[in-house]
MDAnalysis code that builds the backbone (N, CA, C; Angstrom):
import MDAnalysis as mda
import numpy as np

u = mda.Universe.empty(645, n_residues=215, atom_resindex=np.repeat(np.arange(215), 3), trajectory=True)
u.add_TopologyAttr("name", ["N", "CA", "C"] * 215)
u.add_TopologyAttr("resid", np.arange(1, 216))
u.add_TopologyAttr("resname", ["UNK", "UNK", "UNK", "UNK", "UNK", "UNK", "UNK", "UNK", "UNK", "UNK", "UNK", "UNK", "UNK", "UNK", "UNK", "UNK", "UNK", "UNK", "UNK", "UNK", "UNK", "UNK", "UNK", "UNK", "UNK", "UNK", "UNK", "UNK", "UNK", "UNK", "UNK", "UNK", "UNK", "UNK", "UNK", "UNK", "UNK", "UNK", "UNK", "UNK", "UNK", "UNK", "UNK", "UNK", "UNK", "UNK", "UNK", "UNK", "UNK", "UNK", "UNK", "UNK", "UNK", "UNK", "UNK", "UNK", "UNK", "UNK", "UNK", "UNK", "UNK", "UNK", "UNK", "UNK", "UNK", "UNK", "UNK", "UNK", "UNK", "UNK", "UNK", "UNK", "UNK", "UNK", "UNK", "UNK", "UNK", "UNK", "UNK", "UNK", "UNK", "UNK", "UNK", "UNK", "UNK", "UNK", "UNK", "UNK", "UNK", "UNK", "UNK", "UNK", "UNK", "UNK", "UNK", "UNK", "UNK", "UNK", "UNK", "UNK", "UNK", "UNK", "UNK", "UNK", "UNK", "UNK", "UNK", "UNK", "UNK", "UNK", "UNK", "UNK", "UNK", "UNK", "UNK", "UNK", "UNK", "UNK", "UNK", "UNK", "UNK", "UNK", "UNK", "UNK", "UNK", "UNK", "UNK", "UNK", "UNK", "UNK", "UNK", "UNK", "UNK", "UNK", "UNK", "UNK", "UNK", "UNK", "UNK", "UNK", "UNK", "UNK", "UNK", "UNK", "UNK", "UNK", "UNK", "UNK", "UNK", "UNK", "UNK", "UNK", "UNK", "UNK", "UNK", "UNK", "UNK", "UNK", "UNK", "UNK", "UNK", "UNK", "UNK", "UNK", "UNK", "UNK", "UNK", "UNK", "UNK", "UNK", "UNK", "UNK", "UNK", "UNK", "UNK", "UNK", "UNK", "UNK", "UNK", "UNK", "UNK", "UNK", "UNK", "UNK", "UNK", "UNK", "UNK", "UNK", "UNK", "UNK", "UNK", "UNK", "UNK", "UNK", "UNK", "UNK", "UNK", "UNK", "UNK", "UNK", "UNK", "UNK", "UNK", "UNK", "UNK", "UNK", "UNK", "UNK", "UNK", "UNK", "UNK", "UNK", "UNK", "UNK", "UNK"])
u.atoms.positions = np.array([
    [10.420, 10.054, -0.764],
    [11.015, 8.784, -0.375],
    [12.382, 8.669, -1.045],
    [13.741, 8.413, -0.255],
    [14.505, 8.376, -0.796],
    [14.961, 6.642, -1.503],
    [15.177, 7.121, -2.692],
    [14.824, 5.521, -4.024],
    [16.197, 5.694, -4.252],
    [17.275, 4.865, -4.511],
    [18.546, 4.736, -5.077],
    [18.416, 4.022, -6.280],
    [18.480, 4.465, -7.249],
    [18.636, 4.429, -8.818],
    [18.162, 2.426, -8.734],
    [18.781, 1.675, -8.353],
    [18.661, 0.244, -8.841],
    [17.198, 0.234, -8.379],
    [16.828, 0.431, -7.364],
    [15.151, 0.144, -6.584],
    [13.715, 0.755, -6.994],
    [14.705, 1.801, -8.267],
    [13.192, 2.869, -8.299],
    [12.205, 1.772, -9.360],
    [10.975, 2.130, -9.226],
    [10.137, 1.501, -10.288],
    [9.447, 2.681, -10.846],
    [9.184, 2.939, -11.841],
    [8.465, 4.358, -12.502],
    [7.456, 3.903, -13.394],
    [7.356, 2.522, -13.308],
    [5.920, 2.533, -14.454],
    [4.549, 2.350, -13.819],
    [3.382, 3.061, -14.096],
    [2.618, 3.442, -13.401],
    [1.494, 2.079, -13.477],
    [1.187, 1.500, -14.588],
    [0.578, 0.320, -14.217],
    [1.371, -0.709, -13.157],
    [2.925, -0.824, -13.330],
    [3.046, -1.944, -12.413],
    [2.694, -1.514, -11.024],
    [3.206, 0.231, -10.553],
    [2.650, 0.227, -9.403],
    [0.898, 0.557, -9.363],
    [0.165, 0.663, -9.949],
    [-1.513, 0.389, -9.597],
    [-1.621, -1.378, -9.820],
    [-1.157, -2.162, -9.964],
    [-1.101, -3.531, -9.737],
    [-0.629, -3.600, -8.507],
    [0.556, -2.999, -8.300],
    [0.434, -3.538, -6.758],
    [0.091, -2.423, -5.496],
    [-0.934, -1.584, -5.728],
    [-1.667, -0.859, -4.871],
    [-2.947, -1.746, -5.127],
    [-3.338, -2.126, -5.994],
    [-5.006, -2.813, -5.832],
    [-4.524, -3.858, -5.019],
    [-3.436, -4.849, -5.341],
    [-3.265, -6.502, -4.392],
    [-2.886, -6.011, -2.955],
    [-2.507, -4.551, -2.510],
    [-2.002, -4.289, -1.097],
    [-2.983, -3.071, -0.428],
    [-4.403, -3.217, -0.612],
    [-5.411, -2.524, -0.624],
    [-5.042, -1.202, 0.734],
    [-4.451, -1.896, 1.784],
    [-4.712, -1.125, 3.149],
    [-3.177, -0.441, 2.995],
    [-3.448, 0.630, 3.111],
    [-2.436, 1.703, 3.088],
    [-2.557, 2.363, 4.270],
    [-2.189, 3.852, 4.526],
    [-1.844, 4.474, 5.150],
    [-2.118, 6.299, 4.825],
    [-3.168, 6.579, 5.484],
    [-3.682, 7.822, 4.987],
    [-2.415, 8.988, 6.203],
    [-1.750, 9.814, 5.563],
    [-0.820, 10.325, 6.369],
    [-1.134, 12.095, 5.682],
    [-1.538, 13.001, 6.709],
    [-1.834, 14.727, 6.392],
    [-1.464, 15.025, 7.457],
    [-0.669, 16.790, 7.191],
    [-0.351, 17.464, 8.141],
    [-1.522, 17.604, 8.805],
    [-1.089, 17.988, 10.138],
    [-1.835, 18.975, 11.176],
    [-1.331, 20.379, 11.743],
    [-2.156, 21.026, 11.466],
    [-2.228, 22.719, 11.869],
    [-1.293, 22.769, 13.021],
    [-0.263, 23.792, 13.536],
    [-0.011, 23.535, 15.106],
    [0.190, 22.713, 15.999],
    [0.749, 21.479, 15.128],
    [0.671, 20.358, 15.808],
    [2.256, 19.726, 15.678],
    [2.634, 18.922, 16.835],
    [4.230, 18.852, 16.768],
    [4.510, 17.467, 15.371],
    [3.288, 16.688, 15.256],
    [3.479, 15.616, 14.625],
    [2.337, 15.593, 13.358],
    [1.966, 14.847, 12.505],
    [1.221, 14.316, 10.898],
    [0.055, 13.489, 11.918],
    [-1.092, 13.132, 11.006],
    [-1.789, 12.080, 11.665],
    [-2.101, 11.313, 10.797],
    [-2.150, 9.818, 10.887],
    [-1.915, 8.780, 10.167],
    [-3.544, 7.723, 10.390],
    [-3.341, 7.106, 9.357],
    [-5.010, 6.487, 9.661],
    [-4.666, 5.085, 8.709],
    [-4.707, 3.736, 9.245],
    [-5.000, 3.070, 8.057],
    [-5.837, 2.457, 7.638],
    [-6.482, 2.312, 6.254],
    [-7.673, 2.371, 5.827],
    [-7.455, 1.492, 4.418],
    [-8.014, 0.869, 3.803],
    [-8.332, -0.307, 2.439],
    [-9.176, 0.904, 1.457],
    [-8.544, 0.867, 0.472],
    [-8.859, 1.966, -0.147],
    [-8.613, 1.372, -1.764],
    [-9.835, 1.616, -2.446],
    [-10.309, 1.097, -3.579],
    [-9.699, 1.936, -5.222],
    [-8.658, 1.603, -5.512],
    [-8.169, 2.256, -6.846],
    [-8.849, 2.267, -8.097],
    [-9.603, 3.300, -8.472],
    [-9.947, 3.913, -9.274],
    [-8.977, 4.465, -11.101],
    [-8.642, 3.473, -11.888],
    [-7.265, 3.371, -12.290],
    [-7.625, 4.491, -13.850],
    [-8.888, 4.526, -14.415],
    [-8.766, 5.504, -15.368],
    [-8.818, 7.381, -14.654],
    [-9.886, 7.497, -13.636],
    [-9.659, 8.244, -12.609],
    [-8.689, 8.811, -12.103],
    [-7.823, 8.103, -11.947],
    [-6.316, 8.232, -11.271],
    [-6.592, 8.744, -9.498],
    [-7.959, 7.865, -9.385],
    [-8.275, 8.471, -7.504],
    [-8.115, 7.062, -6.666],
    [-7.990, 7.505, -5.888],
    [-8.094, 6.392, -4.496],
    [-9.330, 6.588, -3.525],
    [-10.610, 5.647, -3.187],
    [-11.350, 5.932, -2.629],
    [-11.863, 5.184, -1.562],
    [-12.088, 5.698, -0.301],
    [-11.694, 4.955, 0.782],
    [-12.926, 5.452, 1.943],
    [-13.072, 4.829, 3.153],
    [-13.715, 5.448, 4.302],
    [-13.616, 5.826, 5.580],
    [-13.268, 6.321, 6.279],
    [-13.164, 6.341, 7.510],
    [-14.103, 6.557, 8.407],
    [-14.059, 5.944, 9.906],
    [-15.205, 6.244, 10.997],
    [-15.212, 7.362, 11.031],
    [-16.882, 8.059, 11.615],
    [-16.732, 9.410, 11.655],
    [-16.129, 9.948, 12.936],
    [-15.533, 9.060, 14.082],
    [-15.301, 8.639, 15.283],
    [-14.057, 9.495, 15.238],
    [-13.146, 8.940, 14.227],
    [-11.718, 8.813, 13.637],
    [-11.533, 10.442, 13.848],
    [-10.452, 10.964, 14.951],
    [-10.244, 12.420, 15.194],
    [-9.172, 12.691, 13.853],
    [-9.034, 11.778, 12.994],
    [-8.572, 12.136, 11.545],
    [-9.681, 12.872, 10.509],
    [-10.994, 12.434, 11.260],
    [-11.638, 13.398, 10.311],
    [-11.975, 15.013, 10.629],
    [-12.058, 15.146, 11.601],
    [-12.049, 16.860, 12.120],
    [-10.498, 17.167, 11.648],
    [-9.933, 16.306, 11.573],
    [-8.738, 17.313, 10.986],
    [-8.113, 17.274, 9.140],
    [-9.093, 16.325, 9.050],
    [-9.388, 16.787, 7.480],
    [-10.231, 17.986, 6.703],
    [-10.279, 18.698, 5.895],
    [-10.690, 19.377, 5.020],
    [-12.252, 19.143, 5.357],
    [-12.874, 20.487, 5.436],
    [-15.003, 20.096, 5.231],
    [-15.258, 19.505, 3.875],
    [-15.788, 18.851, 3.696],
    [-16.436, 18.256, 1.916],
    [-16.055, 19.879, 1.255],
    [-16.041, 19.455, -0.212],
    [-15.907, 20.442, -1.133],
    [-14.541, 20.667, -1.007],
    [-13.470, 21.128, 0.044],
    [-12.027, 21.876, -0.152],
    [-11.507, 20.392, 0.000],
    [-10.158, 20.687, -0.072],
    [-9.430, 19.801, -0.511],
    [-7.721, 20.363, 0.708],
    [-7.043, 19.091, 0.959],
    [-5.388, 19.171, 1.036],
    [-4.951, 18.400, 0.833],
    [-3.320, 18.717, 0.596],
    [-2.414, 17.840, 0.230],
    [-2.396, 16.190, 1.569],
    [-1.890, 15.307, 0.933],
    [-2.092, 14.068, 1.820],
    [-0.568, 13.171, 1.289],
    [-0.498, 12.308, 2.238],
    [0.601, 10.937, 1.254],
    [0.059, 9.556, 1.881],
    [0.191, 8.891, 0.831],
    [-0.557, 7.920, 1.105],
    [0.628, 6.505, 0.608],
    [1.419, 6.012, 1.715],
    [1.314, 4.590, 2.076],
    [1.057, 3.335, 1.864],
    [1.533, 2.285, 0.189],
    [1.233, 0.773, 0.921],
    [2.545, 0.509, 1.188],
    [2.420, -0.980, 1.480],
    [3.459, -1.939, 1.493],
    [3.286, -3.102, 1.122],
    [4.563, -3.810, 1.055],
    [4.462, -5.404, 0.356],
    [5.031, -6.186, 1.405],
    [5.844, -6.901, 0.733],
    [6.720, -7.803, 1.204],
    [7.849, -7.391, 1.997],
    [8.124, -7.484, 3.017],
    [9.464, -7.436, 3.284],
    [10.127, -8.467, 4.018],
    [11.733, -8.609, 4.546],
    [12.325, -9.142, 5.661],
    [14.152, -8.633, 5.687],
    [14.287, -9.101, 6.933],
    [15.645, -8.842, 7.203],
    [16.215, -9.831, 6.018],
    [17.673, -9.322, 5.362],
    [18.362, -10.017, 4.464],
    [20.012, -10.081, 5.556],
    [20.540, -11.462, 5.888],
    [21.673, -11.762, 6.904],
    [22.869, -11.418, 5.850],
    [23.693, -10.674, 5.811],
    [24.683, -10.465, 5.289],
    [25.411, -12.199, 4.411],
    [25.471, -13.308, 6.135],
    [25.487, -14.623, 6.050],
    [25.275, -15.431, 4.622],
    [24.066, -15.067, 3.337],
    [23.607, -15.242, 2.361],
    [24.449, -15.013, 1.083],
    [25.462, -13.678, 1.485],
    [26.036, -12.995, 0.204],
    [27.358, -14.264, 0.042],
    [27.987, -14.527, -1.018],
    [28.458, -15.149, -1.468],
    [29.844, -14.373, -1.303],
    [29.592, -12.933, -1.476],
    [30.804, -11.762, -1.007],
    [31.143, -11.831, 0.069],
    [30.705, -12.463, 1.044],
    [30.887, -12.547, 2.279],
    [32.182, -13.432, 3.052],
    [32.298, -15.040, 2.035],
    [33.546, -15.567, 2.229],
    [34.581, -14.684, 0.983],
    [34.399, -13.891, 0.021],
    [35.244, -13.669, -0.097],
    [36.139, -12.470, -0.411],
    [35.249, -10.874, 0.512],
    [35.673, -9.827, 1.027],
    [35.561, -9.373, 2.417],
    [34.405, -10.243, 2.894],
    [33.742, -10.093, 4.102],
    [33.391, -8.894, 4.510],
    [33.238, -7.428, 3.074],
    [32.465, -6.318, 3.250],
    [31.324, -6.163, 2.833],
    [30.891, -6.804, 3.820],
    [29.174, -7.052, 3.701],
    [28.625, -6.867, 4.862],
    [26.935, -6.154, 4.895],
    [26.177, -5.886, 6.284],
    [24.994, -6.517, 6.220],
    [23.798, -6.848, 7.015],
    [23.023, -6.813, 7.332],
    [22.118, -5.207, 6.337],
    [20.780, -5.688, 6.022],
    [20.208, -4.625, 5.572],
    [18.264, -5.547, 5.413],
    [17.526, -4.899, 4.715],
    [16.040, -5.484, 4.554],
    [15.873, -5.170, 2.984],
    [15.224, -5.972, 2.873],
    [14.676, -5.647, 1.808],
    [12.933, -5.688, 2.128],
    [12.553, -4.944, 0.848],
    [10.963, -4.473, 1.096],
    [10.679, -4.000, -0.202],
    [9.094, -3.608, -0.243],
    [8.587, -2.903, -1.262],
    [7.599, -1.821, -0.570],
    [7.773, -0.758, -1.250],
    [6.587, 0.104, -0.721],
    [6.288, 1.015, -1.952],
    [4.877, 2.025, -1.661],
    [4.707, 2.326, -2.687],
    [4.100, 3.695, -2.305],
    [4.743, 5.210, -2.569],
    [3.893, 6.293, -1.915],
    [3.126, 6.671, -3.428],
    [1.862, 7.601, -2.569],
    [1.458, 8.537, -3.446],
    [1.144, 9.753, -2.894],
    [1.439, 10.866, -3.431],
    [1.340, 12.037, -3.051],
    [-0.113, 12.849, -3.726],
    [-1.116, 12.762, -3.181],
    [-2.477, 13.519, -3.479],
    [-2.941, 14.027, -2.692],
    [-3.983, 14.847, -3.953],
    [-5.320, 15.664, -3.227],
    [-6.580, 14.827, -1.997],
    [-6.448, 15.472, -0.772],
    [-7.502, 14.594, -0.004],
    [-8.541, 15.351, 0.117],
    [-9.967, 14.402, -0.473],
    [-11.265, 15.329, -0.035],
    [-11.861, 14.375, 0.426],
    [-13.421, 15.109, 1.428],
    [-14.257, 14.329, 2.240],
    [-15.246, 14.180, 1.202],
    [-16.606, 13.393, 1.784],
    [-17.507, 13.061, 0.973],
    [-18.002, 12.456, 1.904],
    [-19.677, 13.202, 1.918],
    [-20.875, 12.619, 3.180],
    [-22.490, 12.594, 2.098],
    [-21.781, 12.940, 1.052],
    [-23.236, 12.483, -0.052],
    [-23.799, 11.020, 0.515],
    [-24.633, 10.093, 0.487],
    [-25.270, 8.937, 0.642],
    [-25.008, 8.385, -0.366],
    [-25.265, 8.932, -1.607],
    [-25.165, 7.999, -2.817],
    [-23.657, 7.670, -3.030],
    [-23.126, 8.957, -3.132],
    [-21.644, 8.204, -2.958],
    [-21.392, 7.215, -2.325],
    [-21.142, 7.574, -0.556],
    [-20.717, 6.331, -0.179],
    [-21.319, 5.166, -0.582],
    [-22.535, 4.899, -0.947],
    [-23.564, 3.676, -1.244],
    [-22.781, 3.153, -2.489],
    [-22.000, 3.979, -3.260],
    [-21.633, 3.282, -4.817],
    [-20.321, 3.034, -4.363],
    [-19.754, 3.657, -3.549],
    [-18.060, 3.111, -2.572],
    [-18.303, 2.165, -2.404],
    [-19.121, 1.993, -1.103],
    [-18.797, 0.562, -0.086],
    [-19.314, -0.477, -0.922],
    [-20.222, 0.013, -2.176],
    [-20.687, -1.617, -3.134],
    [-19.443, -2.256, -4.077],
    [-18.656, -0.740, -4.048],
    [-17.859, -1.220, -5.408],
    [-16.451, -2.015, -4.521],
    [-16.294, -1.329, -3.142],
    [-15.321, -1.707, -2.505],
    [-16.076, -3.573, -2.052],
    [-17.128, -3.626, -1.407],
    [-17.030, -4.983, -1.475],
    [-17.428, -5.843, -2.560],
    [-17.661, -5.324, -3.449],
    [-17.913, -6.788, -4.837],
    [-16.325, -7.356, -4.746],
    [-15.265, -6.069, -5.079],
    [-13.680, -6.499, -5.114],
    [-13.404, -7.906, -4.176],
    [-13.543, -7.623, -3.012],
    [-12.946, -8.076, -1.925],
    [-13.907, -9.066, -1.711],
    [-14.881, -9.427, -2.141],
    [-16.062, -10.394, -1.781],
    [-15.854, -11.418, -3.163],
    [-15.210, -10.824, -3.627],
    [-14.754, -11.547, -5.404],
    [-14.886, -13.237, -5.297],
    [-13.404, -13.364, -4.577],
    [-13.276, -14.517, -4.382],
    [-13.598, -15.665, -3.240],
    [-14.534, -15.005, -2.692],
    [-15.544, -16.309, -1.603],
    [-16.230, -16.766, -2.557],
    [-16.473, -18.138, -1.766],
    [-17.437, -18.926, -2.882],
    [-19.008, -18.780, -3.013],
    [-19.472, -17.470, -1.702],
    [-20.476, -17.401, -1.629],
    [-20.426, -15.530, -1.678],
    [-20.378, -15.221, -2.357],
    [-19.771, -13.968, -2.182],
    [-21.218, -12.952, -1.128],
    [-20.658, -12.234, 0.116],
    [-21.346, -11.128, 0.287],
    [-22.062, -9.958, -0.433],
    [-22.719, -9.467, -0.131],
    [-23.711, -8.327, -1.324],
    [-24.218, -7.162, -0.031],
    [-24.149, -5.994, -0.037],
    [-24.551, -5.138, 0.296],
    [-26.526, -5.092, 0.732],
    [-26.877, -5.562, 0.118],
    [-28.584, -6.074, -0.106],
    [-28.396, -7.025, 0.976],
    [-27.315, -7.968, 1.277],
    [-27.964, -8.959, 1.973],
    [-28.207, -8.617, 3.584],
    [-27.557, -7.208, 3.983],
    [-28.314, -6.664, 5.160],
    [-28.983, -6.200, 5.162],
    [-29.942, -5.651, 6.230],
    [-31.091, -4.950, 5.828],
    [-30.964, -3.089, 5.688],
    [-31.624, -3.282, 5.079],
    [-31.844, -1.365, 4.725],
    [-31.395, -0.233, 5.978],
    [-32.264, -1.103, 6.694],
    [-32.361, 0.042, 7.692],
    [-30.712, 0.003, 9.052],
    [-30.002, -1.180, 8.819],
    [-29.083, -1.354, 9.276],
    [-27.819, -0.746, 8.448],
    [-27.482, -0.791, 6.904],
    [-26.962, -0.228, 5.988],
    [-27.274, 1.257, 6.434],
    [-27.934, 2.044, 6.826],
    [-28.143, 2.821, 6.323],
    [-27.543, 3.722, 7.510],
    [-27.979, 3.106, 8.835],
    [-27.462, 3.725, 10.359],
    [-25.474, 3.017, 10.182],
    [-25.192, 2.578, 9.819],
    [-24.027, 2.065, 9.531],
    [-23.336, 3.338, 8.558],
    [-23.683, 3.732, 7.685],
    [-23.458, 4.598, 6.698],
    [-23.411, 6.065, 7.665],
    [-24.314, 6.286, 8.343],
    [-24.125, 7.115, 9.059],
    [-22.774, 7.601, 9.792],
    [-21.668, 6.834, 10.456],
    [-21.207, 6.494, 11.001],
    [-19.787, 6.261, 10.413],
    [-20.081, 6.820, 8.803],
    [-18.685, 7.020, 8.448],
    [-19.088, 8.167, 7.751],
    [-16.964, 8.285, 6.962],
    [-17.375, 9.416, 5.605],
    [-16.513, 9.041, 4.681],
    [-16.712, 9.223, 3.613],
    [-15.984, 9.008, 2.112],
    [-14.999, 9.864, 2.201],
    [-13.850, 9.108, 1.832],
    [-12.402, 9.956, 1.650],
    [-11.828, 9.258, -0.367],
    [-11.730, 10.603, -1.003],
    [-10.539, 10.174, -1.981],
    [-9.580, 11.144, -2.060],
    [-8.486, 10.287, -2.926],
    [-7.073, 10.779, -2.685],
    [-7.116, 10.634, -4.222],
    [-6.792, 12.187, -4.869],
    [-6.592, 12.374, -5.928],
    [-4.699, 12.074, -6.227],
    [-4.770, 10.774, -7.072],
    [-3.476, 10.343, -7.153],
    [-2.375, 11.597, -8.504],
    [-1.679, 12.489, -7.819],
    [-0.815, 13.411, -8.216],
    [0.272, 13.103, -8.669],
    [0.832, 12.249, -7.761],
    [2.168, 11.319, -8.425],
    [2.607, 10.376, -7.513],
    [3.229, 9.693, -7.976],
    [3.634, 7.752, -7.815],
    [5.010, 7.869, -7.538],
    [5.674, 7.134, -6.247],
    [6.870, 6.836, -6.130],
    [7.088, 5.208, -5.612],
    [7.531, 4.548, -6.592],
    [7.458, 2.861, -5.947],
    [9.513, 2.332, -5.805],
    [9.335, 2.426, -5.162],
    [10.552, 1.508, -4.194],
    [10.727, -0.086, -3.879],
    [11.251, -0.552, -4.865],
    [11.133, -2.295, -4.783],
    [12.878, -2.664, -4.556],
    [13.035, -2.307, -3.157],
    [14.036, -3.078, -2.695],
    [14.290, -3.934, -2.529],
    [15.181, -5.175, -3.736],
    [15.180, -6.097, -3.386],
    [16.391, -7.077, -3.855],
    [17.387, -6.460, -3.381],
    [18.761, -6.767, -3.549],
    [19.299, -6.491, -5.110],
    [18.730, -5.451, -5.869],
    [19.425, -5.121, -7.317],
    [20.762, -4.519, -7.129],
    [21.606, -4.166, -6.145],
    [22.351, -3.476, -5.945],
    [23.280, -4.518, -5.724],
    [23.028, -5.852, -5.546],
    [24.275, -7.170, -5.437],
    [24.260, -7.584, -6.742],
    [25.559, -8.753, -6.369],
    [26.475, -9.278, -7.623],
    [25.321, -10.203, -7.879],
    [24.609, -10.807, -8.924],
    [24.252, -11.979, -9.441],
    [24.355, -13.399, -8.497],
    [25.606, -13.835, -7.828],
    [25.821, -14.487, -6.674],
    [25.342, -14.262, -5.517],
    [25.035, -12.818, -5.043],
    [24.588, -12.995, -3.731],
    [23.130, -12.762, -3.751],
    [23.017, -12.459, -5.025],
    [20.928, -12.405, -5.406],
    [20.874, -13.968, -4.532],
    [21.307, -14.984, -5.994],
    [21.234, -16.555, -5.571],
    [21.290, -16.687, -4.038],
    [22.354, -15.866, -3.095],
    [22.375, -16.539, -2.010],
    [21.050, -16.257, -1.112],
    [20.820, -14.996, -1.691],
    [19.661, -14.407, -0.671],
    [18.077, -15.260, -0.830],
    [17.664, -15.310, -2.440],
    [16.593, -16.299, -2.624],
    [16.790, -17.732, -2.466],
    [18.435, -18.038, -1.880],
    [18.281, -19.407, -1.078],
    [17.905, -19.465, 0.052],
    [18.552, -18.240, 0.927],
    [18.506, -18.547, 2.111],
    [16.660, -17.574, 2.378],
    [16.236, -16.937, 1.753],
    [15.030, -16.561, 2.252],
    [13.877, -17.956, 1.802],
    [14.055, -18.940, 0.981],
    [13.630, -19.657, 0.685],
    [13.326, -21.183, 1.485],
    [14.928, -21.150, 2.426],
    [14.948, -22.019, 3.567],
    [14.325, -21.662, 4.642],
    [13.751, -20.511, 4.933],
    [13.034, -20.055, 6.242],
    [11.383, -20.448, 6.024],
    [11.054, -21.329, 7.073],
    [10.097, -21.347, 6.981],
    [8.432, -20.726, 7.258],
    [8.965, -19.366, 6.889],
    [7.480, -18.256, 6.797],
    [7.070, -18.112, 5.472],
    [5.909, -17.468, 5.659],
    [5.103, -16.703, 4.150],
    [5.698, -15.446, 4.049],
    [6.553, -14.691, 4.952],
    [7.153, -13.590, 4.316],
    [8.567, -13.669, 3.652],
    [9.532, -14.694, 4.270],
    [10.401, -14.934, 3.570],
    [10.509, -15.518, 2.616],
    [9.512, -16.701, 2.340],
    [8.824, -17.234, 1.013],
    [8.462, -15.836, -0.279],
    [7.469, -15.130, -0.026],
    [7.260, -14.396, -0.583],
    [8.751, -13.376, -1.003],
    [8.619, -12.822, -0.613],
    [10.114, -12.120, -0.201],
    [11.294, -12.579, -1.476],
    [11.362, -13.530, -1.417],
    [12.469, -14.521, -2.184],
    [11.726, -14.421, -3.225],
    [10.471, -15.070, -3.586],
    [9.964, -14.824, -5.332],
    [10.257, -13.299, -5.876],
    [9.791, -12.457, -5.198],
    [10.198, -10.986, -5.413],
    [11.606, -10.718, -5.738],
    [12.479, -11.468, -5.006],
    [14.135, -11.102, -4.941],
    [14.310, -11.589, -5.985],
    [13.943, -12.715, -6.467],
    [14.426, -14.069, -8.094],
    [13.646, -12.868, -9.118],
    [12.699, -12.338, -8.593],
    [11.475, -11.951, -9.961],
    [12.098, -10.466, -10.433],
    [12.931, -9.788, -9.469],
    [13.370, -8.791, -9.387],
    [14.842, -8.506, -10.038],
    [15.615, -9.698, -10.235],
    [16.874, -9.847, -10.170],
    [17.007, -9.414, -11.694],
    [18.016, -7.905, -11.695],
    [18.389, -7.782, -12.920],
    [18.829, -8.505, -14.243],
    [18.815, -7.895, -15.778],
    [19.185, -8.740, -16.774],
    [20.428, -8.119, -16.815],
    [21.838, -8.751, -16.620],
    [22.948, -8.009, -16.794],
    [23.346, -7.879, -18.595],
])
């Protein structure tokens, strides 16, 4: 991923903080003879002393015949994202007074480059999909439980997928979000993303203020 010096982030807890809050990524591996990669996206559970990513796919999914048999292993990249939006040139404060200014986005994303293996053990997946929904079942007020379907439905369900982890090799996080402007046109941008009334330009703007260098 190409990172320009102001955007890179290199510390590895902040990006596993924001791979657990942006769960659904993007499972991306070559294919043999093939003109194009094949891509899958999938909610995939970070494993943070581990350093794995562990996830499932249908067995349906023609991503899995073209994955690795259980036991071998290949290279993979794996995909989140955050926040993003268009940033209007209109915002920069440089704008009345060089008027060399463009249009550009800001965003966050976050690759990882790992080992991908399958996994059709039972017990595995059974300790996946429990550990993946306690997470995500966290905060209902009635939280879901794996038990509360029945056995024999869990179990033909289970059938019907396979366990994928992504041995995390190395981390590249990209938090574009206007570090490359003057102090003035930060301000203009978390004004004007602040006046739009969405949850991405909302968001977007805390990131741009939260982001904004200490000169």
């Amino acid at each position: 991923m190409y990172i320009p010096a102001p955007f890179r982030e290199s510390d590895r807890a902040t990006l596993y903080d924001f791979m657990a809050a942006h769960p659904l990524a993007v499972l991306v591996t070559a294919v043999e003879a093939a003109d194009a990669p094949y891509a899958t996206h999938v909610p995939l559970h970070l494993d943070r002393e581990a350093g794995l990513l562990r996830g499932h796919l249908a067995r349906a999914n023609p991503h899995v015949r073209l994955l690795p048999a259980p036991g071998t292993t290949m290279p993979g990249l794996v995909v989140f994202s955050g926040v993003d939006h268009y940033v209007t040139p209109s915002w920069y404060a440089s704008k009345q007074e060089t008027g060399r200014v463009v249009p550009t986005w800001n965003y966050i994303a976050v690759h990882v480059q790992g080992t991908v293996t399958l996994h059709e053990d039972v017990a595995w997946l059974e300790t996946h999909l429990a550990q993946l929904t306690d997470v995500h079942e966290a905060a209902q007020a009635h939280p879901w439980a794996m038990h509360d379907a029945p056995r024999e439905y869990l179990e033909a369900q289970m059938r019907g997928i396979v366990g994928v982890t992504v041995r995390i090799d190395a981390l590249e996080g990209k938090y574009k979000l206007s570090q490359n402007r003057s102090d003035a046109d930060i301000a203009g941008v978390v004004h004007g993303l602040s006046e739009l009334a969405t949850h991405a330009a909302r968001a977007t703007a805390a990131e741009v203020a939260r982001r904004k260098p200490a000169r």
